[in-house]
ZAPA-937765 format. One line per field, with one value per residue (C-alpha): residue number from 1; x, y, z. Coordinates in Angstrom, 1 decimal, always signed. Layout:
resi	(NUM	...)
X	(X	...)
Y	(Y	...)
Z	(Z	...)
// end
This chain:
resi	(1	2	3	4	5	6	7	8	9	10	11	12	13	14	15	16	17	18	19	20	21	22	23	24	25	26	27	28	29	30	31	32	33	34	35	36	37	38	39	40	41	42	43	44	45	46	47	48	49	50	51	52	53	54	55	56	57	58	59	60	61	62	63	64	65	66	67	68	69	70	71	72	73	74	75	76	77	78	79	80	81	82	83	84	85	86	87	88	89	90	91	92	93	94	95	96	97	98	99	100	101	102	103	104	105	106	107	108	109	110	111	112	113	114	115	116	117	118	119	120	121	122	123	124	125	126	127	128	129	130	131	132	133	134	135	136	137	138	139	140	141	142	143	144	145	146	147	148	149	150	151	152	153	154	155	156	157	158	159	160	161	162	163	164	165	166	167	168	169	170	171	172	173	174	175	176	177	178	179	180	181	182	183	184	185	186	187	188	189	190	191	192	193	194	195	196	197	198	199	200	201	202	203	204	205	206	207	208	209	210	211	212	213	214	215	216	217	218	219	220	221	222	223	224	225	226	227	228	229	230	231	232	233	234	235	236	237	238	239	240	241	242	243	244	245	246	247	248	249	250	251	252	253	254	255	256)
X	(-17.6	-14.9	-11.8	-8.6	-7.3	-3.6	-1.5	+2.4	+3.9	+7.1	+7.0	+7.2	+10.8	+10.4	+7.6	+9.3	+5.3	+4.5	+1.4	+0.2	+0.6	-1.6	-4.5	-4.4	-4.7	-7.4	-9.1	-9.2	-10.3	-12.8	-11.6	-11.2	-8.1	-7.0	-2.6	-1.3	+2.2	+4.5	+5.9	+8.3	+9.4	+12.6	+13.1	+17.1	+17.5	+17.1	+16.4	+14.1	+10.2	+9.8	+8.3	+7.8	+3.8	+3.2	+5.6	+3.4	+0.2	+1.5	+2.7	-0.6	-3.2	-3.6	-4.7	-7.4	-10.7	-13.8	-11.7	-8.2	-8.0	-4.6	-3.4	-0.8	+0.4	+1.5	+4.0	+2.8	+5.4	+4.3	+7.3	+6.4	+2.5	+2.8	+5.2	+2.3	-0.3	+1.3	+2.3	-1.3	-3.2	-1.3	-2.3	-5.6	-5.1	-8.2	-7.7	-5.0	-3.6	-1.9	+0.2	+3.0	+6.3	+9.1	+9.0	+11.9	+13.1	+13.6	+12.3	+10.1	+11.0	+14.7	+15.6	+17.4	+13.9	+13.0	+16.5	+16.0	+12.6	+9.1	+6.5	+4.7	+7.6	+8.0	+3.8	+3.6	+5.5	+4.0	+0.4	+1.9	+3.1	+0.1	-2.5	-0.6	+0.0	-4.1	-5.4	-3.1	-3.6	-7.1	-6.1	-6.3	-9.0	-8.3	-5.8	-3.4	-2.7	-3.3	-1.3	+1.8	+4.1	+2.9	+4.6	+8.1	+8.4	+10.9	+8.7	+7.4	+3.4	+4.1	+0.5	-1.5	-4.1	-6.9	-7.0	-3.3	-3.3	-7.3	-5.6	-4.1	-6.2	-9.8	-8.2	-6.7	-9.9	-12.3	-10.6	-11.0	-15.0	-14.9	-13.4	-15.2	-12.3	-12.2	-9.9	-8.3	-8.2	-5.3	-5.2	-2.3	-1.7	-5.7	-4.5	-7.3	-10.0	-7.3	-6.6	-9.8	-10.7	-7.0	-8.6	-12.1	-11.7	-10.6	-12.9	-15.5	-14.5	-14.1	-17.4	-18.8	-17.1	-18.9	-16.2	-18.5	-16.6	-13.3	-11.6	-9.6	-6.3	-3.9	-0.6	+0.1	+3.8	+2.8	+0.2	-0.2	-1.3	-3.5	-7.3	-5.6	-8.1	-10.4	-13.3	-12.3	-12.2	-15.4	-17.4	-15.4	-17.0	-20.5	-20.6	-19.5	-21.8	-19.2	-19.4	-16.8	-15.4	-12.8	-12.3	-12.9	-11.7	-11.6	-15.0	-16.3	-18.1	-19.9	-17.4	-20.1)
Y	(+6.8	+7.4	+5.4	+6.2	+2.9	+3.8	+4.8	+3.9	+4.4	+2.9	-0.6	+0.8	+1.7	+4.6	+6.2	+7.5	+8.4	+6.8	+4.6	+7.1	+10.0	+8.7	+7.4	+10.8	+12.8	+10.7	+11.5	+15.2	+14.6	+12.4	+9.7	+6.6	+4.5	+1.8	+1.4	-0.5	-1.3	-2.3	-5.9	-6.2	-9.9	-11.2	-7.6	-6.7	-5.2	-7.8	-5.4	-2.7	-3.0	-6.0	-6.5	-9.2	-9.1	-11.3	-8.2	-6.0	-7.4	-7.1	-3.2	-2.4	-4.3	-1.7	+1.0	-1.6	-0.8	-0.2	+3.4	+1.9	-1.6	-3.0	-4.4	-4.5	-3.6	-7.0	-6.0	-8.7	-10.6	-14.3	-15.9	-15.0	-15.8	-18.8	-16.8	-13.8	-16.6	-17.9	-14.4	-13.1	-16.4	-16.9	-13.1	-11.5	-8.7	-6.2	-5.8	-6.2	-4.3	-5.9	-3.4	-3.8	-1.5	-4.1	-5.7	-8.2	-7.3	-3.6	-1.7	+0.9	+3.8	+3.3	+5.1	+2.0	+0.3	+3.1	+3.2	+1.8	+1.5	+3.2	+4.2	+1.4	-1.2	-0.1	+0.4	-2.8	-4.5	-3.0	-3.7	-7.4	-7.9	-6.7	-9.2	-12.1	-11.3	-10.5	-13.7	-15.9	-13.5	-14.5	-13.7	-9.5	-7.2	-4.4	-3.6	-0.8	+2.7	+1.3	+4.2	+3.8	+3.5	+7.6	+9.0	+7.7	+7.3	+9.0	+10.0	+13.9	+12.7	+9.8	+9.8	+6.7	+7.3	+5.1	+4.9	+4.6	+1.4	+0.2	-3.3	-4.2	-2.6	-3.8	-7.2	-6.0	-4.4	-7.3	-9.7	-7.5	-7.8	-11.0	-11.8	-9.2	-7.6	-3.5	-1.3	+1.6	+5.1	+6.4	+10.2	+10.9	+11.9	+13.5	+17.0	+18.8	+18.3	+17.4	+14.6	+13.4	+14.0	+11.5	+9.1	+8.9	+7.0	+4.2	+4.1	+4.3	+1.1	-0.9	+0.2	-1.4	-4.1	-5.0	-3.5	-2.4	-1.6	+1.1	+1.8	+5.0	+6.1	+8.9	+6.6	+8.7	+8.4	+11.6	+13.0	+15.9	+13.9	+11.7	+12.3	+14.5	+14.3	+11.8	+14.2	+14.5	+10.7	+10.7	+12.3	+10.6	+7.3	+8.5	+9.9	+7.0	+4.8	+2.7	+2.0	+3.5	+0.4	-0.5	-3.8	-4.8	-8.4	-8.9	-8.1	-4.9	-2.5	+0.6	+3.6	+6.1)
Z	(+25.1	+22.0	+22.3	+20.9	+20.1	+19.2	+22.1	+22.5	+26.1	+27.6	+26.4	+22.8	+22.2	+20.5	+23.7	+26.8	+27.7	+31.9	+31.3	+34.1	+32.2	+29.3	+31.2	+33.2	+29.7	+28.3	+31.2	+31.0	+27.7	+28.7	+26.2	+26.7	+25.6	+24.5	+25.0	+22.1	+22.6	+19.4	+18.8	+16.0	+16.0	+13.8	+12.6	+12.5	+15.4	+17.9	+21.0	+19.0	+19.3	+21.5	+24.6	+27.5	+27.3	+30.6	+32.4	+30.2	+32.2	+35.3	+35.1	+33.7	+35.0	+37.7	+34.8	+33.1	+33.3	+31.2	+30.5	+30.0	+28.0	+27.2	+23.2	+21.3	+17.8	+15.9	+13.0	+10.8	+9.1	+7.3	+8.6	+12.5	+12.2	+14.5	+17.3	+17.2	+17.6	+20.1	+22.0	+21.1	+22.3	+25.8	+26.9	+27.6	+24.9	+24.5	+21.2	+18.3	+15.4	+12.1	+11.2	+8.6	+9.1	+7.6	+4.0	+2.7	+6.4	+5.6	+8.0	+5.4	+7.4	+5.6	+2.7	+1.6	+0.8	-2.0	-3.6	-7.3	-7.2	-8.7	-6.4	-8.2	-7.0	-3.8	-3.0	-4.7	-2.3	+0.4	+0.0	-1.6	+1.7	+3.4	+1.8	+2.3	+6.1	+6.1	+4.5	+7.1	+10.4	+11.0	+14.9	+14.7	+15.0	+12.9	+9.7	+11.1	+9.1	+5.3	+4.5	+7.0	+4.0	+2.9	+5.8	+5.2	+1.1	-0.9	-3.9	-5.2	-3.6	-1.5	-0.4	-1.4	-3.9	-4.3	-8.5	-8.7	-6.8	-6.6	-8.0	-4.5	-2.4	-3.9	-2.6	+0.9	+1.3	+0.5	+2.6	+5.5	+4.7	+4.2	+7.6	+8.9	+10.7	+11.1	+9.1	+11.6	+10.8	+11.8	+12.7	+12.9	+9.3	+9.1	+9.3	+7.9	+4.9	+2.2	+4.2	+4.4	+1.3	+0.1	+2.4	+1.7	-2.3	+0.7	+3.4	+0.8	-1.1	+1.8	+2.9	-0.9	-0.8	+2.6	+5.2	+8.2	+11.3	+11.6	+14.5	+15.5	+16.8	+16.9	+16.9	+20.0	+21.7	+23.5	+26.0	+23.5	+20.8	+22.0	+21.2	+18.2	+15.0	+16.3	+15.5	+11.8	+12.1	+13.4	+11.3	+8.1	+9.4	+9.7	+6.4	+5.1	+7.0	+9.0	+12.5	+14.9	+17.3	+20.0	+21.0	+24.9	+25.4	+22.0	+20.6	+19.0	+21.1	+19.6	+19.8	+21.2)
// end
């Protein structure tokens, strides 16, 4: 069975989508799905994209089952790595994204953390950020949306292009081989062919650089856009050679 293995519902604060009202979509999809809630610890709003995972469990445990497995999305941050160990090794997660959304503790959907600086400064820091967070979090399953940092930059082409910044991501991309973790592709920005074809220079790399397994996810926050581009996602990965995953109890299992 595919998995989409990137869904937000109420414990995300920005999903008002029932648990309920995902699983019941998936189903008429005949998807599975994997619900990945957001946790954003230490970020400046102290209320914002946190959750009490053991109330998490509870609520939810009535949905798991080999159709309906339960994660969470880390925000990875170097100075909470022990707090998401902690959070990440006291629960019975399915799976786990590193995802990073705040750098210098700006959240990077702000326009504050472009002002007087290049792309180059700004993607710099980003991917920076990103490497040191992936060769200490040795604890997730799968790098998050490489190219979160696209949909919110204030720049003419904000997309990320693979020969304008193969310096940082050769080594973001290597260490997830090396650790053998997966590398998500995240759908919601695969709108059609020219998408793909931004996205492929990545994929590609990581796949030569020994990257095996990817995983795939919509981001969805509603029941309309979950399973959305999953078959471009799809067949990205097979021509590529890399093996479509989701995580049950926190080891790979083929995606179909």
């Amino acid at each position: 069975m595919l998995f989409d293995t990137h869904i937000h519902t109420r414990y995300s604060s920005d999903s008002d989508m029932a648990a309920e009202t995902a699983v019941r979509r998936a189903a008429e999809l005949g998807l599975g799905i994997v619900i990945t809630e957001h946790m954003d610890l230490a970020i400046p709003e102290p209320e914002a994209f946190i959750f009490d995972a053991s109330r998490y469990f509870e609520d939810y445990s009535k949905f798991r089952s080999d159709k309906v497995l339960l994660g969470i999305e880390a925000g990875m941050r170097i100075d909470c790595l022990e707090d998401y160990r902690k959070i990440i090794g006291n629960h019975p997660f399915d799976y786990v994204i590193g995802s990073i959304h705040f750098v210098d503790n700006i959240d990077i959907y702000q326009e504050s953390f472009y002002l007087s600086r290049t792309k180059r400064e700004a993607y710099g820091k980003y991917f920076e950020t990103m490497l040191t967070c992936l060769e200490n979090y040795d604890f997730i399953d799968s790098l998050g949306h490489i190219d979160y940092i696209s949909r919110y930059a204030r720049y003419p082409d904000p997309a990320v292009h693979y020969h304008e910044f193969s310096d940082w991501l050769d080594k973001i991309l290597k260490v997830l081989a090396e650790k053998d973790k997966a590398m998500e592709i995240n759908t919601r920005g695969l709108t059609g062919p020219d998408a793909v074809k931004l996205l492929l220079p990545i994929y590609k790399r990581f796949y030569e650089l020994g990257g095996r397994m990817v995983t795939i996810g919509s981001d969805a926050h509603c029941p309309e856009h979950i399973g959305r581009g999953l078959d471009l996602a799809l067949a990205m990965a097979e021509a590529l050679n890399l093996k479509v995953v989701y995580f049950k109890q926190r080891k790979p299992e083929w995606g179909r």
